[in-house]
C-alpha positions as CSV (number, residue, x, y, z in Angstrom):
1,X,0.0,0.0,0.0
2,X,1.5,3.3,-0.6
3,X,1.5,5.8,1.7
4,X,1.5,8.9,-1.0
5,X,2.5,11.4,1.9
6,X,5.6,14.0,0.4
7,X,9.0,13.1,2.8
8,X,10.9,16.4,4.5
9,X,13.0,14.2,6.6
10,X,15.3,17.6,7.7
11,X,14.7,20.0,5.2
12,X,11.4,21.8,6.4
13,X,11.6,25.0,6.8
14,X,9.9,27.8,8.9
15,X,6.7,29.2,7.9
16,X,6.6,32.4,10.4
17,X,9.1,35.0,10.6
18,X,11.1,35.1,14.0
19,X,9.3,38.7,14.7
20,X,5.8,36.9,14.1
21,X,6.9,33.9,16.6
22,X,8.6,36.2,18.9
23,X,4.7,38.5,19.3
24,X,3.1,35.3,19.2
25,X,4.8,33.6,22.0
26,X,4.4,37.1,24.0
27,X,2.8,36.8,27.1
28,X,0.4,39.5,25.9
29,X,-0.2,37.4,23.1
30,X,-0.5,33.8,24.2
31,X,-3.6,33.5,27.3
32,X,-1.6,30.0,29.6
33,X,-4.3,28.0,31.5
34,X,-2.9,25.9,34.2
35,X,-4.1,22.9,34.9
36,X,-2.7,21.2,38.5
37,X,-0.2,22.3,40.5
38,X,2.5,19.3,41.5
39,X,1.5,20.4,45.2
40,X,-2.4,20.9,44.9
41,X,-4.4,19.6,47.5
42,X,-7.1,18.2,45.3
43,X,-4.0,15.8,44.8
44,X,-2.2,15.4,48.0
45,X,-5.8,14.8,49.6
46,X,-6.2,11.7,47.1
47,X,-5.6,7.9,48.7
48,X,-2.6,6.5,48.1
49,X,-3.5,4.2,45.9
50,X,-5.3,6.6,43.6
51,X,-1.8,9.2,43.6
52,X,-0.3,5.7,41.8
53,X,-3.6,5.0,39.5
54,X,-3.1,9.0,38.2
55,X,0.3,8.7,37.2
56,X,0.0,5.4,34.4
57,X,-3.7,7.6,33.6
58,X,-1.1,10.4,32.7
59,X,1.0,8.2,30.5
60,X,-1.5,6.7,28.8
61,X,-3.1,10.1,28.4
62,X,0.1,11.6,26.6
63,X,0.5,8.0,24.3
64,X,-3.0,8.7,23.0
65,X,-1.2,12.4,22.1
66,X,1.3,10.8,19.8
67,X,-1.6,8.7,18.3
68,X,-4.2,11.6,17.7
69,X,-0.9,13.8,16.1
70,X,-0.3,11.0,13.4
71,X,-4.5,11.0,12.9
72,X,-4.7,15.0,12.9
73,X,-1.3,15.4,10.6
74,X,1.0,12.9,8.5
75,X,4.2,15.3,9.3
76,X,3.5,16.6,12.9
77,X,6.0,13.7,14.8
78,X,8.4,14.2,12.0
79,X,8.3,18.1,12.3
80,X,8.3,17.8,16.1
81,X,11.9,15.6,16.2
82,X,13.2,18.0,13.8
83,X,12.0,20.5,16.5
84,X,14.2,18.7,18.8
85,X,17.0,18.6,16.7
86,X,17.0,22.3,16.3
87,X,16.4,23.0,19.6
88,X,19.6,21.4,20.6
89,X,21.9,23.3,17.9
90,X,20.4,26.4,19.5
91,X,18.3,27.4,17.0
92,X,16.2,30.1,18.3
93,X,13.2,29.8,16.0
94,X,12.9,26.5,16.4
95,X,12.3,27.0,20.1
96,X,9.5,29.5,19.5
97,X,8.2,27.2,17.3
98,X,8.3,24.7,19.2
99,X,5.7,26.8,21.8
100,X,3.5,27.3,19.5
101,X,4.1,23.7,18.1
102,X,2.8,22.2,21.8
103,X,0.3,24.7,22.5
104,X,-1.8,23.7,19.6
105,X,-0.3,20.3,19.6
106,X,0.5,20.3,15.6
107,X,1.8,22.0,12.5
108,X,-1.8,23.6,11.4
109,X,-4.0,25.9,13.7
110,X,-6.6,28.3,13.4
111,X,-5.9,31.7,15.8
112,X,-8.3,33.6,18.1
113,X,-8.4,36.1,15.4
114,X,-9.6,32.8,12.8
115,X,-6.0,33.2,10.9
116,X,-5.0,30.1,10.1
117,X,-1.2,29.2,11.5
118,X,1.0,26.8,9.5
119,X,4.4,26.3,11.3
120,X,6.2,24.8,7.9
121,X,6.0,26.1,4.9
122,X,4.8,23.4,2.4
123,X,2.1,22.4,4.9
124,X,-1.3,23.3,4.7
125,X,-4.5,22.5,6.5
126,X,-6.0,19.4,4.6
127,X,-9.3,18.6,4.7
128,X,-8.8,15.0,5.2
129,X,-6.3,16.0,7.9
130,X,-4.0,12.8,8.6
131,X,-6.9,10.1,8.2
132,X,-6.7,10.1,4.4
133,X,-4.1,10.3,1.9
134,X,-2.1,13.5,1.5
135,X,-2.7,13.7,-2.2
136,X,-6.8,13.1,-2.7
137,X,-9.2,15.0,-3.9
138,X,-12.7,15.5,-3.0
139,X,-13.6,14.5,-6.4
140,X,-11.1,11.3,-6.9
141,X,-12.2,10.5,-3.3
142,X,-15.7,10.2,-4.7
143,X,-14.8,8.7,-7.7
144,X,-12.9,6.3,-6.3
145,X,-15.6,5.2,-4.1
146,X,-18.1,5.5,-6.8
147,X,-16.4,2.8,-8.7
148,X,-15.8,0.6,-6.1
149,X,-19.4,0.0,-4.9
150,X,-20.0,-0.4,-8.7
151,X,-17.8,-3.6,-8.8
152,X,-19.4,-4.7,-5.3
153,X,-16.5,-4.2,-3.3
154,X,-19.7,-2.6,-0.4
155,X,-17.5,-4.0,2.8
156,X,-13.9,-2.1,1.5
157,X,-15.8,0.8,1.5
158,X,-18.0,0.5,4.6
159,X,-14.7,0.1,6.2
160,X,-13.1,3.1,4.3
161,X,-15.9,5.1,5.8
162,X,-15.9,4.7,9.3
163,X,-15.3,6.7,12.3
164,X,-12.4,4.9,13.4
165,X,-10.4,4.1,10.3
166,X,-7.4,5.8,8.6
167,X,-7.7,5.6,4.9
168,X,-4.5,4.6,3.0
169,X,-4.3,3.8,-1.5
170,X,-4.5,0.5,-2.4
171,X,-3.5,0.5,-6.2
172,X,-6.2,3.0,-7.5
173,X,-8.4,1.9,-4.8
174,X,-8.5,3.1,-1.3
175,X,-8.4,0.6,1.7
176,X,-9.8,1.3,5.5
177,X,-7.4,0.4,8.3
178,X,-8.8,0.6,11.8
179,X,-6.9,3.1,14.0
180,X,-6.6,-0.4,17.0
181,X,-4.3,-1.6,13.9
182,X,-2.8,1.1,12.5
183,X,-1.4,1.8,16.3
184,X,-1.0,-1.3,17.7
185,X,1.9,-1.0,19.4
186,X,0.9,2.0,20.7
187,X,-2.4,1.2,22.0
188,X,-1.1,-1.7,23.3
189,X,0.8,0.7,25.8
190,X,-1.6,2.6,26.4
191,X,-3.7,-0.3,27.8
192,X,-1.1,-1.5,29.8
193,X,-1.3,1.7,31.2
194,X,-5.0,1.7,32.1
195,X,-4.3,-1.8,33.4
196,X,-1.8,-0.6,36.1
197,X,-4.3,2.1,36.9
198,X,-7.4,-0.3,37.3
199,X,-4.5,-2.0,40.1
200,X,-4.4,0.4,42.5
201,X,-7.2,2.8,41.8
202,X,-9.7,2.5,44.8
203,X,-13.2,3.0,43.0
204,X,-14.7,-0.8,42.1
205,X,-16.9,0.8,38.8
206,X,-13.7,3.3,37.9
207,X,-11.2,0.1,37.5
208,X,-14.3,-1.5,36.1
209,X,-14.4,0.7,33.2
210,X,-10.7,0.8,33.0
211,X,-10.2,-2.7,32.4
212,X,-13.1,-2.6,29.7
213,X,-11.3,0.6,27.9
214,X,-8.3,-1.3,27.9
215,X,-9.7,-4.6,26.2
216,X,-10.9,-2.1,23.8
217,X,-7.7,-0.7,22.8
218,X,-6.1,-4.0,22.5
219,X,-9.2,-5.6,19.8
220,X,-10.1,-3.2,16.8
221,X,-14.1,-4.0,17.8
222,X,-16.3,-1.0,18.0
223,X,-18.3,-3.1,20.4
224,X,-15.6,-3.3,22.9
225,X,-15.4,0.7,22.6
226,X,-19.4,0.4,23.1
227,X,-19.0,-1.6,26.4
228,X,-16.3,1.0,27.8
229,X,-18.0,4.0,26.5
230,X,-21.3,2.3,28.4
231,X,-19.7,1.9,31.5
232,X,-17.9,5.7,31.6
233,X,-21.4,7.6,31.1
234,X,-22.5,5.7,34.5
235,X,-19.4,7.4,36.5
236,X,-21.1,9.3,38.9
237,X,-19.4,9.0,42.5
238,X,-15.2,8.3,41.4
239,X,-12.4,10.1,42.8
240,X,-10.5,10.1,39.7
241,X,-11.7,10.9,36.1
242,X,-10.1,9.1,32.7
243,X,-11.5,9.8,29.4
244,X,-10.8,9.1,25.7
245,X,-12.5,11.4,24.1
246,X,-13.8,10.3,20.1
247,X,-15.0,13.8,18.4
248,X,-15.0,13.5,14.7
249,X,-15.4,17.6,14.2
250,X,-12.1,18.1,12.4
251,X,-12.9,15.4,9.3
252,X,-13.4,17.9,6.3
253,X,-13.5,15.2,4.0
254,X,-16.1,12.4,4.6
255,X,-19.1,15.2,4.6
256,X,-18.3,16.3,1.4
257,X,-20.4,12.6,-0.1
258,X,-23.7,14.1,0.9
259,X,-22.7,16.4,-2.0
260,X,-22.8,13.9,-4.2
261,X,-25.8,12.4,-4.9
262,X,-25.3,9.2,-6.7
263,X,-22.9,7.9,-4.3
264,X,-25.1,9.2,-1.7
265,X,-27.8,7.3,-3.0
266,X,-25.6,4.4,-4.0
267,X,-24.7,4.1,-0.1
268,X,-28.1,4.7,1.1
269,X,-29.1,1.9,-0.8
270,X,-26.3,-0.2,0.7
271,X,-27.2,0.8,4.3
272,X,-24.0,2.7,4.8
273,X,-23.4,5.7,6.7
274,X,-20.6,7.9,5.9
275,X,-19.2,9.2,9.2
276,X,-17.0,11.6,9.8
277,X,-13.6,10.6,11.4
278,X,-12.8,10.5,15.2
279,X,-9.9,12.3,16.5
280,X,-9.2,11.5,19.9
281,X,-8.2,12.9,23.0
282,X,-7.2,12.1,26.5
283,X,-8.3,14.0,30.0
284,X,-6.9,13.1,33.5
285,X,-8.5,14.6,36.3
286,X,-10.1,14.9,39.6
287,X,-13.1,14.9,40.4
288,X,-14.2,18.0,42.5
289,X,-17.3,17.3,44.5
290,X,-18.7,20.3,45.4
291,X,-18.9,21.7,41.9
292,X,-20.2,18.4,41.2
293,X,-23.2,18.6,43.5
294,X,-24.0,21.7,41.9
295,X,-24.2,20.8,38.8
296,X,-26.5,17.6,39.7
297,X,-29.6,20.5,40.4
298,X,-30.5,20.5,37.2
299,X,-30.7,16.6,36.4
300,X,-34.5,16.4,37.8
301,X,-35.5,18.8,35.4
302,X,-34.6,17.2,32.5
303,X,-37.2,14.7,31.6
304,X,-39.1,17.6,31.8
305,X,-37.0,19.5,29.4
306,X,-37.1,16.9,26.6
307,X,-40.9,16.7,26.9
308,X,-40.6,20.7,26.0
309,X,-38.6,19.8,23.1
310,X,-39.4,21.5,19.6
311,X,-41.6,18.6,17.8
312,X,-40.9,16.1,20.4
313,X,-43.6,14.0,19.4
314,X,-41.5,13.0,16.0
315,X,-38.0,11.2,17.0
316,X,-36.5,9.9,20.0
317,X,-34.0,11.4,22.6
318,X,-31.2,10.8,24.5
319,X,-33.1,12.0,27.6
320,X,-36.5,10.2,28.3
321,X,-39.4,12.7,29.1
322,X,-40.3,10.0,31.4
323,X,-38.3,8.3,34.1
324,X,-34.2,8.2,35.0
325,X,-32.5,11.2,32.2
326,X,-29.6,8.5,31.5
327,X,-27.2,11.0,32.1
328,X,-24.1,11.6,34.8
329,X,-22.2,14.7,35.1
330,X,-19.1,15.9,36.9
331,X,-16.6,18.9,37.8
332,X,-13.2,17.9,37.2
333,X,-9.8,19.4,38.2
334,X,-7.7,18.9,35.2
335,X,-4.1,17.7,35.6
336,X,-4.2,17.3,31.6
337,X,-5.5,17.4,28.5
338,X,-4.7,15.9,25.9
339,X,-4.9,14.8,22.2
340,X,-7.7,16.8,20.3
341,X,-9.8,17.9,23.6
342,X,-6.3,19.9,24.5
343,X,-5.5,21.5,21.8
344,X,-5.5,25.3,21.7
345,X,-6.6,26.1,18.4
346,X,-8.2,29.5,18.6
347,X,-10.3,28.3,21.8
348,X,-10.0,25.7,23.9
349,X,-13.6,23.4,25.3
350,X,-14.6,24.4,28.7
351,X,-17.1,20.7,29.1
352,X,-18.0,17.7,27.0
353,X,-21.1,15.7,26.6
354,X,-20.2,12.0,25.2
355,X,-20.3,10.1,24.0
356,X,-22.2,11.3,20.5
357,X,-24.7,10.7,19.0
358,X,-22.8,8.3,16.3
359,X,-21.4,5.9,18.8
360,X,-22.8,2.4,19.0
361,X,-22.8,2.5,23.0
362,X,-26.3,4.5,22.9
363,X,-27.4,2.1,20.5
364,X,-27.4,-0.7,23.2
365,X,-28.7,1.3,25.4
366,X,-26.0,3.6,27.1
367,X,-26.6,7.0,28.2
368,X,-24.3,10.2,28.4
369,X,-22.0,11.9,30.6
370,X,-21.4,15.3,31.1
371,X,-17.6,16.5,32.0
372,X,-16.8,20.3,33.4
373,X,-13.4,21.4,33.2
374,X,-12.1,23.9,36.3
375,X,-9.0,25.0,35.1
376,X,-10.2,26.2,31.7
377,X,-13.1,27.8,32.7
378,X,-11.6,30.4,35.7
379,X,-11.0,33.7,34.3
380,X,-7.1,34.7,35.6
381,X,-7.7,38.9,35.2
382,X,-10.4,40.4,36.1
383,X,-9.5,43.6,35.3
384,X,-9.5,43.0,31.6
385,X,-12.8,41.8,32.0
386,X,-14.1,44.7,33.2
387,X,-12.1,46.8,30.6
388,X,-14.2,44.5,28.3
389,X,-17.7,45.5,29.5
390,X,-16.7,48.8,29.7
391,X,-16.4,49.2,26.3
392,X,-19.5,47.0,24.5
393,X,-22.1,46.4,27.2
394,X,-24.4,49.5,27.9
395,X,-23.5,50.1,31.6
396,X,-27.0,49.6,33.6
397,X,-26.7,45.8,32.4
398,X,-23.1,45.3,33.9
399,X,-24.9,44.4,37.1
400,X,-26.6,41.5,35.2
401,X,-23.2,40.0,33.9
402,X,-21.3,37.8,35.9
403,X,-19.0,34.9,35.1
404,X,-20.0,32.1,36.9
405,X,-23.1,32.5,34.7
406,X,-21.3,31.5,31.3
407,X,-20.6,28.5,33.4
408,X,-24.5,28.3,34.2
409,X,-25.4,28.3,30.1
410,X,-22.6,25.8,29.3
411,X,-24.2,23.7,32.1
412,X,-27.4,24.0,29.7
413,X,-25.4,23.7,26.4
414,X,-24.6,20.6,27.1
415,X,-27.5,19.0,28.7
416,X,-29.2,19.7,25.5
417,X,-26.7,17.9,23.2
418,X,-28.5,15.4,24.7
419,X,-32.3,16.9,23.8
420,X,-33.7,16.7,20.1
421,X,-33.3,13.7,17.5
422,X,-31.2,11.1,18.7
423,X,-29.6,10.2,14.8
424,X,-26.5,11.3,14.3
425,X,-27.4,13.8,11.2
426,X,-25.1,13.1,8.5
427,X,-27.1,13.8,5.9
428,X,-26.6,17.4,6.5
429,X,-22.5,17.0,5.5
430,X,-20.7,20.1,6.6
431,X,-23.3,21.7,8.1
432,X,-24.1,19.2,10.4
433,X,-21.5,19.9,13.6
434,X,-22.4,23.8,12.9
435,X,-26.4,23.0,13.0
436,X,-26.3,20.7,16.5
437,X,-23.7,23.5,18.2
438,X,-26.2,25.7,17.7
439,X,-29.1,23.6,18.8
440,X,-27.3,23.4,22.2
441,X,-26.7,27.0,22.8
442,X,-30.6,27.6,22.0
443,X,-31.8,24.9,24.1
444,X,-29.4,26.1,26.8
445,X,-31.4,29.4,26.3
446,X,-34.9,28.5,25.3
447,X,-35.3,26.7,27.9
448,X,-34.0,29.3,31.0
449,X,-37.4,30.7,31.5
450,X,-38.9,27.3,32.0
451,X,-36.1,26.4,34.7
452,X,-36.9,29.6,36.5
453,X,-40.7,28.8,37.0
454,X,-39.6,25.5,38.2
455,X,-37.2,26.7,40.4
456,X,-33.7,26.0,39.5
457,X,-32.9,29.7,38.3
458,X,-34.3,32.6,40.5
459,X,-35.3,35.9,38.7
460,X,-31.9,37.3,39.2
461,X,-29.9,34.7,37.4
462,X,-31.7,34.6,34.7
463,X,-31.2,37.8,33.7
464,X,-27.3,36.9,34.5
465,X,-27.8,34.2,32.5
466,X,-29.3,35.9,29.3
467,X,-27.3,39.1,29.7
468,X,-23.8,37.4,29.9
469,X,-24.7,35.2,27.1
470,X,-25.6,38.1,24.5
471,X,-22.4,40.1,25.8
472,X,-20.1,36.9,25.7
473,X,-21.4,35.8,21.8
474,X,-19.6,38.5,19.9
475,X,-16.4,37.6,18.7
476,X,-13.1,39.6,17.6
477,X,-13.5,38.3,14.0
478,X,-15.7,36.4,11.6
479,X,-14.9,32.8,11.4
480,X,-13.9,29.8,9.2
481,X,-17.2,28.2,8.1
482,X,-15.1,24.9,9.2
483,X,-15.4,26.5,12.9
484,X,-18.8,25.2,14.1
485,X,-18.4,26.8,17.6
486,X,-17.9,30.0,16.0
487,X,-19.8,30.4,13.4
488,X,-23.0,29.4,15.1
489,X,-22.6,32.5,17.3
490,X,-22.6,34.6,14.4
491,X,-25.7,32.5,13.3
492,X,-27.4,33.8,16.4
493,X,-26.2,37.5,16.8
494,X,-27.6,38.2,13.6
495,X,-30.7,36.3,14.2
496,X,-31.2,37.9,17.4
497,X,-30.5,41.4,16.0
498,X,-33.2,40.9,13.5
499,X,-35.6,39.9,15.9
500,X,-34.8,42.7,18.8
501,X,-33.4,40.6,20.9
502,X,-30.3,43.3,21.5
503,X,-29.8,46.8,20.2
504,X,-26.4,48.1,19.5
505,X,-26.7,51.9,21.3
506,X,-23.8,54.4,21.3
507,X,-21.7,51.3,20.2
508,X,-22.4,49.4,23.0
509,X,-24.8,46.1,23.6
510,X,-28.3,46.8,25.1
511,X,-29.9,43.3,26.1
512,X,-33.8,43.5,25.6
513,X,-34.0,40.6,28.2
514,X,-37.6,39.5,28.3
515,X,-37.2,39.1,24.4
516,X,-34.2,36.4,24.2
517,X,-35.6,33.4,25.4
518,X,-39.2,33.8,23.7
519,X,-36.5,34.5,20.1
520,X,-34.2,31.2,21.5
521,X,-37.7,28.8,21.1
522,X,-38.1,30.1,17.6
523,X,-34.6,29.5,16.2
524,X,-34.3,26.1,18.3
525,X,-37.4,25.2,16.8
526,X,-35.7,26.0,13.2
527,X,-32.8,24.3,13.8
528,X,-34.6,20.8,15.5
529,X,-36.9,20.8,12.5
530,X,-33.6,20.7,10.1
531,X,-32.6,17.9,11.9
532,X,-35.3,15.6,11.7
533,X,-36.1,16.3,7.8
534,X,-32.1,16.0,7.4
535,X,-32.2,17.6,4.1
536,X,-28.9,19.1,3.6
537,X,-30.0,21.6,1.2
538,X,-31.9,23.0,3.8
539,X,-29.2,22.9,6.4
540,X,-27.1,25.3,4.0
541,X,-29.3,27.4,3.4
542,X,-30.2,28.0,6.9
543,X,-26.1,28.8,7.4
544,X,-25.9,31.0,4.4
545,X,-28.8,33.0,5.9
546,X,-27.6,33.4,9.5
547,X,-23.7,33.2,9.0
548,X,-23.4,37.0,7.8
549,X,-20.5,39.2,9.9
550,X,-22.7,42.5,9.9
551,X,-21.4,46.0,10.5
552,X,-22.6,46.3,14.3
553,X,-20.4,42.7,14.8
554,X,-17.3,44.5,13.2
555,X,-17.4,47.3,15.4
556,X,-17.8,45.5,18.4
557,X,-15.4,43.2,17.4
558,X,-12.9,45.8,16.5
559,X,-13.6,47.0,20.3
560,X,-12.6,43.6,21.9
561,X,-9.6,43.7,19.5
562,X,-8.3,46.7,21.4
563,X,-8.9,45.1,24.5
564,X,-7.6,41.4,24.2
565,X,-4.6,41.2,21.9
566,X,-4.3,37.0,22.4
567,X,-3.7,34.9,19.2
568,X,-3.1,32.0,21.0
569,X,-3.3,30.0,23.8
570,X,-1.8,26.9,25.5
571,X,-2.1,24.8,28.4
572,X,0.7,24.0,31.5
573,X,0.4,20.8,33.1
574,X,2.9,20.7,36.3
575,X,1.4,18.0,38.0
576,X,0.9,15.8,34.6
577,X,4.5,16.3,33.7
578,X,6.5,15.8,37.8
579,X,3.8,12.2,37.5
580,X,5.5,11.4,33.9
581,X,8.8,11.4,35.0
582,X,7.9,9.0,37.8
């Protein structure tokens, strides 16, 4: 099999200038969110036996980093030993490179300011990112497949089109290779690792799900992944958190087939789903109880919250609207991140609901689990945000914003990943990560009137909650369309603006609170009614409409320019890094 990826061996050279790497890597210009200290309590209040489990977690953690770089770039490991190498010749670049090179843990990024960063020249962003060959097209991917399915060849392709398989040539066919084999060796260690941890960890259902994760890193069986993934989204009361995460939002590739509709049809008729590629990630953490009991408040509500569902009556949900929601959710202290959930590419995720909607574990009956992260959501200065709602939010409404309530709508953001149709959406390609995003940001909303009648929200958080939200959705440039989180904020502002929900007044945000939420139900009941009909002509022409960067977002956005000059950002991991050396 060829492997029809170009060779630099030493010869790559350096994309940015050393005055562009040298602002980049400023303080002013790169945010740093720390993770664990070496001597935090949340660690030295752990049982012995768990301090031991958290260190071969951490290894296995930064193994499934070397996997996801291979998955997410075919030069990053190359580019990062020739790093090394340059490093150690004293090579001043390289070691600013190499900042930038950790930080967003690869070549290729996207920037706060949605610039896209390549770190070698010769290297772009491809939309098949490592996972398929270096040299296809969308349109030889298509035929390729096209022809295949023609001469029967259906199980070569069903493998080819996977979440979990890297796509290699095979003569002037393509072949599917499932990531357990690609990276056997590695995987192998990494379960070894989850098997020391399962040996002194003291929670019974934690070393439980350990052993099964392992198993499934060993086999290339998406069942065993299913059994594991089913076990996880049960974790309620651990004292240590582990988690693989299996995202497939970076996959640029595998969407473009609903474009095509003969081979869309062709598959249909095959019963086989194109889906996106996973990347994965690792996260290591704590669990912090208190944080945790808070966020169980809101369970209890949320049978009640898929019964108030846009069109509930016409799919099925994650979340019953009768009996036990299926769910778990916990506050974590991070002592690292990981693989794709810890890269810093123009943001960084402050929680995670898993697993999605494509996996086979909630097809045999496995429900989800909510994960908070600490260290990424605490705001470091809060003088700079204060010099931020100085300048766009009109100033009787700074008493409504407060950041513990961004924490509040994430809370509902991701409890309503698990609202709506359960299918996983394919058929609406691209469009699909952009058009669930935003489903869970209006659910978070639509719903906030609803939770305050019932008594989960009193009168004065929800107006934190719908204030901070408005203020916190403008952003200090208009986005990739390949950046879902983004661009679905832009969806909304200009939704919002057309509908009253906020005025722009003397160049600064006025919230028109008691209009948000009734606006929210209307575009959530948009969105949910996209999903079900899956029609992804529909879908884009829902995006086209909304995703426009208006005047009033530029000039807000040139204000928060002023303010925050970060490009990048990274995370530092003292406790993860003393344990690895151990």
């Amino acid at each position: 099999m060829a492997n029809n990826n170009k060779t630099f061996n030493d010869n790559f050279e350096f994309n940015l200038s050393t005055e562009e790497l040298q602002k980049r890597t400023h303080k002013d210009y790169l945010i740093t969110k720390k993770m664990l200290k070496a001597d935090a309590p949340e660690y030295l209040e752990l049982a012995e036996g768990d301090k031991k489990a958290l260190k071969h977690l951490v290894k296995a953690a930064y193994i499934l980093e070397k996997i996801n770089m291979q998955l997410d770039n075919p030069h990053n490991l190359e580019f990062k030993e020739y790093l090394g190498k340059e490093i150690a010749k004293g090579n001043k670049d390289a070691e600013l490179t190499k900042i930038l090179f950790d930080a967003q843990k690869g070549i290729n990024a996207i920037d706060s300011m949605s610039q896209k960063i390549y770190l070698a020249k010769g290297i772009g962003e491809l939309p098949g990112k490592g996972v398929y060959p270096e040299d296809l097209s969308k349109e030889e991917f298509h035929s390729i497949l096209t022809k295949m399915l023609k001469e029967g060849k259906d199980d070569e392709v069903k493998k080819i089109l996977t979440q979990r398989s890297v796509v290699e040539r095979n003569g002037d066919e393509l072949v599917g290779i499932d990531y357990i084999d690609k990276y056997k060796e590695d995987f192998s260690k990494m379960a070894d690792e989850l098997d020391k941890a399962a040996e002194t960890s003291t929670n019974k259902d934690f070393n439980e799900y350990l052993k099964l994760q392992a198993k499934a890193l060993r086999t290339a069986d998406p069942m065993l992944d299913a059994y594991a993934d089913k076990k996880w989204a049960t974790l309620q009361d651990t004292p240590l958190e582990f988690t693989i995460t299996r995202e497939n939002y970076e996959d640029e590739m595998t969407g473009t087939i609903v474009e095509n509709k003969e081979l869309s049809q062709m598959l249909e008729e095959r019963g086989i789903s194109p889906i996106p590629k996973d990347f994965l990630g690792g996260r290591v953490g704590i669990i912090n109880k208190k944080g945790t009991d808070a966020l169980m408040a809101i369970k209890q509500y949320l049978p009640t919250l898929a019964k108030n569902m846009p069109f509930a009556d016409e799919y099925e949900q994650n979340i019953s609207a009768e009996g036990d929601a299926n769910q778990t959710m916990v506050d974590v202290d991070l002592v690292a991140v990981t693989g794709n959930v810890g890269e810093y590419r123009g943001g960084i995720t402050l929680a995670e609901n898993l697993p999605n909607d494509d996996k086979l574990s909630l097809q045999i009956g496995g429900g989800r689990r909510n994960v908070y992260h600490r260290q990424i959501r605490f705001i470091s200065d809060k003088s700079k945000l204060q010099e931020r709602l100085d300048e766009i939010l009109d100033k009787d409404q700074h008493q409504y914003y407060l950041d513990e309530a961004d924490h509040w709508f994430t809370i509902g953001h991701e409890n309503a990943h698990s609202l709506g149709p359960k299918k996983g959406g394919e058929t609406l390609g691209k469009y699909r990560n952009i058009i669930e995003e935003n489903k869970a940001d209006m659910g978070a909303l639509a719903f906030v009137d609803l939770l305050t009648e019932l008594g989960m929200y009193t009168p004065e958080q929800r107006k934190q909650i719908i204030v901070t939200t408005i203020a916190d959705n403008f952003l200090k440039s208009k986005p990739e369309l390949s950046q879902a989180h983004r661009v679905r904020t832009v969806m909304q502002n200009k939704y919002f603006a057309e509908r009253g929900a906020y005025d722009i007044v003397d160049g600064k945000i006025h919230v028109n609170i008691d209009k948000v939420v009734p606006i929210a139900k209307e575009m959530l009941s948009e969105i949910v009614r996209i999903q079900i009909d899956g029609d992804f002509d529909k879908a884009e022409a829902y995006v086209k409409d909304n995703f426009v960067w208006t005047d009033n977002m530029e000039l807000i956005a040139q204000k928060l320019r002023k303010i925050n000059k970060t490009l990048n950002g990274r995370t530092e991991s003292e406790l993860a890094e003393k344990l690895l050396k151990e």
